[in-house]
N, C-alpha and C positions, 0 to 999 in steps of 0.2 A: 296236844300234838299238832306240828306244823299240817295242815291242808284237812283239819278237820273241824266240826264245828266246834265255837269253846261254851265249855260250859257254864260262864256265867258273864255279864257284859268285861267285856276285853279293854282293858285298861292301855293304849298304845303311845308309843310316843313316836313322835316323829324326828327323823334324822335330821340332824343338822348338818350333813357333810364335813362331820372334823371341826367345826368352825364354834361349835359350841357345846361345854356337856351340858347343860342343866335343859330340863324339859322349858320349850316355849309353848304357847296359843298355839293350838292350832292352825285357826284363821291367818293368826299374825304370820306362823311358820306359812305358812300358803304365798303369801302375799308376797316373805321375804326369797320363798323359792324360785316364786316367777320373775321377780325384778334380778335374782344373780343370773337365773335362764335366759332371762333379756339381754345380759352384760354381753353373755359367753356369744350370743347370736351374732354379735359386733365387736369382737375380739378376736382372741389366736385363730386360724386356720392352720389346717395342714393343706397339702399339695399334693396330690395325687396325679396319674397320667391319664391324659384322656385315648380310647381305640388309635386315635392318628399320631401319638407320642407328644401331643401338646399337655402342657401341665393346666390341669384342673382344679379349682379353690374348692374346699368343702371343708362346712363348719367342724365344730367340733361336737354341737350338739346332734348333728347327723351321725357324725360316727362314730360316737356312745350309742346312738338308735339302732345303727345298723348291726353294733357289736350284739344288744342284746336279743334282739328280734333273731341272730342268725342262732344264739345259743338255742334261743327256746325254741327252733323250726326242728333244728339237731335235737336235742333233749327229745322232743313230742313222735322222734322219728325220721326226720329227715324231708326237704322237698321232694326229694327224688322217689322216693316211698309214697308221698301222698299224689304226686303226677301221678300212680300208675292205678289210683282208686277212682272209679268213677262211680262206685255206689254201695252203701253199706245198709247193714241191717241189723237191728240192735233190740234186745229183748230188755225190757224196762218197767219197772213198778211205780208208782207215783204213789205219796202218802203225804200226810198233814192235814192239819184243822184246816186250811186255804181252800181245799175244795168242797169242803160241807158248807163253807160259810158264802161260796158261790152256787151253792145247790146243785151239785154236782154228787156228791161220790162219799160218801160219810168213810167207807173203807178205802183200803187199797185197790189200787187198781193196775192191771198187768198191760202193755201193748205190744206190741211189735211192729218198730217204727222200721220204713222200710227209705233213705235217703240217697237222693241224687246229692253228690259232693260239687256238683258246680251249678245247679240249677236250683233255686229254692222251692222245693219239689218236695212234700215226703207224704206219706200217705200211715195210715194205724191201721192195725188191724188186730183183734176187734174194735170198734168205735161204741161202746155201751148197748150192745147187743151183740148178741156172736154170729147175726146174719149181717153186719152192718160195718164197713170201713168207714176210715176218712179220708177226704183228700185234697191236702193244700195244695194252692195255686198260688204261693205270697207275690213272686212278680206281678199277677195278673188281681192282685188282693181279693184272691176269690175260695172257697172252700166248700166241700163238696160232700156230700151222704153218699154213700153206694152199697148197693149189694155186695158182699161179699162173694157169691155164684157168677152173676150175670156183668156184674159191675154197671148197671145199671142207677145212673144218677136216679137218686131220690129223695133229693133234698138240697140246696144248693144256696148261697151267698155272696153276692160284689159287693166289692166296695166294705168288706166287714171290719177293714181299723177303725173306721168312723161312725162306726155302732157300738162304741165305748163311752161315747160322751155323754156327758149329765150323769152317770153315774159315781158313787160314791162306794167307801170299800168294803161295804154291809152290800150293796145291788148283788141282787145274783145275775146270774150269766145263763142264757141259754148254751145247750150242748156244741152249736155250732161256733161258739163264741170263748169255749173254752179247748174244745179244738184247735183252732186260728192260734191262741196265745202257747199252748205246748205246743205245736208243729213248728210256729217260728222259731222260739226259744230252743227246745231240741235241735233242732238244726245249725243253730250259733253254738252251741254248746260244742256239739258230736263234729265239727268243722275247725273248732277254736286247735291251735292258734293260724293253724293254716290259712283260714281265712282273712288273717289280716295283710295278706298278699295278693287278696281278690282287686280285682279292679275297684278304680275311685275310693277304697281302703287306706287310709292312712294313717300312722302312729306315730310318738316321739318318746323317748325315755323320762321321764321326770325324776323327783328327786324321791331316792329310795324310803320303806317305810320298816321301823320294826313294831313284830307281835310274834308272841308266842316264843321267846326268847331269839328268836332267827328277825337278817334285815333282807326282807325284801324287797329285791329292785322291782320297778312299773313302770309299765306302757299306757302312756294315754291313747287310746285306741278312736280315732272319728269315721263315723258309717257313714255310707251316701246316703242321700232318701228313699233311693230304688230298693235300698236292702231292708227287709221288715226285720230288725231287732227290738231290744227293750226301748233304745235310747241312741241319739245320735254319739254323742259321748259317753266312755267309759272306761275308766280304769282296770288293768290287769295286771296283777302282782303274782312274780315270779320266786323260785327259792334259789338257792347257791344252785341247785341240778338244774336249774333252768324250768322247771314242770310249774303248770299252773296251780295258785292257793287260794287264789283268792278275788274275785270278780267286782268291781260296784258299780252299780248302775241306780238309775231312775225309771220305772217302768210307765212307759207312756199312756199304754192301756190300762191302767189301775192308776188313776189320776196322781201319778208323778210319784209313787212312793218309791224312797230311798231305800236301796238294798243292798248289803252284805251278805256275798252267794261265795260258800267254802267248798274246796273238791278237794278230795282225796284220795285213798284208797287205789291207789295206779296200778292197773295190770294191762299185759302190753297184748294187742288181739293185730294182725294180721302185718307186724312190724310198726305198730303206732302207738301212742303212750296213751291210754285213756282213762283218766279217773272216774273210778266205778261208785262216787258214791256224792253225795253234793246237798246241801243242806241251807236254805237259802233265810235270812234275818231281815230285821228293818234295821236297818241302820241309823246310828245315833245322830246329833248333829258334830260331836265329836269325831266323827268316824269311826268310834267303835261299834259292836254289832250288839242288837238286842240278845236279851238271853236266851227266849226260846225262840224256836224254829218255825215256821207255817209251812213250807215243801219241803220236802224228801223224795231225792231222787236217785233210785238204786240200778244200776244198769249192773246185769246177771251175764251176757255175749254180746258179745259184736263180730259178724262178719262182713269181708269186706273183699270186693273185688272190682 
């Protein structure tokens, strides 16, 4: 089923825009993608008007970008809906082999993430003890222990991106260290696609993909450096309703491994589209996704005001 994980490596081909049936490379398709994306850069324009009634040039690969980005703001909900949240709170289970094998959590584990929608802010609560929160400071690349009563820092970390390196994907992770990686991540997630309208945020449409018998159009999505995500690049693949399927990134803090992250399961919590269920692979060099899964990510509520 489209936006859920598949059950066994995902056999994809990649669109050829009309221009070819038979499957090609991969790579080769990559390469021939970006040199026709190159043509269009320095080809037809349309003419638009600018505020003062003078006529303004704008590509065409702009306004395939803007076509889709505006579906999926609409699809996910609307700008005008997410203008009026400044903070959400979202009840959440995390599961997979990925955090035993960090020494973290052999079972599931429950949080309740509590998020600023414009500030990369979010805090847990409980944090592996039920007198104990967390609380990210990703601007400030800092993360925090506290009491859960007193809020009393008791425990704290700067500078904690750069307490990833030299490890390997067997290292385990201290608790403040896997912390830092689900508060970022959670907050790209529980913001997406909204956030790709945040400042120094920018995106472009490339050329669509199919899986799962459906073709999915994509947004190549580039972060600034201020923003702590996985990866400064990443791709996000949309269905015909415009809702998010399918995510890939490189995760910088787990020494660059490639992933294939599925969401599904949509139900809509205080006018917003949010998929309640997300299943995250290593991704092939094909681009298809491994067979089994390491995170499971179940969100149970969301509210939001």
């Amino acid at each position: 089923m489209a936006g859920d994980s598949p059950p066994h490596p995902v056999a994809i081909n990649y669109v050829c825009a009309g221009r070819c049936a038979s499957r090609i490379p991969f790579r080769a398709a990559a390469v021939a993608d970006e040199a026709r994306w190159a043509d269009r850069r320095h080809t037809p324009h349309d003419t638009r008007t600018k505020p003062d009634g003078r006529p303004r040039t704008v590509s065409k690969p702009e306004t395939m970008m803007n076509d889709l980005l505006d579906h999926v703001l609409t699809a996910h909900g609307g700008r005008d809906r997410w203008s009026q949240i400044n903070r959400l709170q979202a009840d959440v289970t995390l599961h997979g082999p990925f955090w035993a094998m960090r020494g973290f959590s052999e079972k599931p584990f429950r949080e309740r993430l509590t998020v600023d929608t414009r500030r990369e802010l979010i805090r847990f609560s409980p944090w592996a003890n039920p007198e104990h929160d967390m609380l990210l400071r990703a601007e400030d690349d800092r993360v925090e222990l506290r009491a859960a009563g007193d809020d009393m820092v008791l425990e704290s970390r700067s500078g904690i991106r750069s307490t990833y390196g030299g490890y390997d994907l067997t290292s385990p992770w201290e608790s403040l260290q896997v912390g830092y990686f689900i508060g970022y991540a959670m907050w790209n997630y529980l913001t997406t696609p909204f956030l790709f309208t945040y400042p120094g945020v920018t995106s472009h449409e490339i050329e669509p993909w199919t899986e799962h018998g459906e073709v999915w159009r994509r947004l190549h999505v580039v972060f600034p450096q201020n923003l702590a995500t996985h990866s400064t690049e990443q791709t996000f693949y949309f269905g015909e309703d415009g809702l998010l399927r399918r995510l890939d990134y490189n995760v910088d803090v787990n020494v660059g491994v490639a992933i294939a992250h599925y969401v599904g399961a949509y139900e809509e919590f205080g006018g917003i589209q949010v998929p309640t269920r997300r299943r995250v692979h290593r991704r092939n060099p094909d681009n298809s996704a491994g067979e089994n899964w390491s995170i499971g990510i179940d969100i149970e509520s969301v509210t939001m005001d």
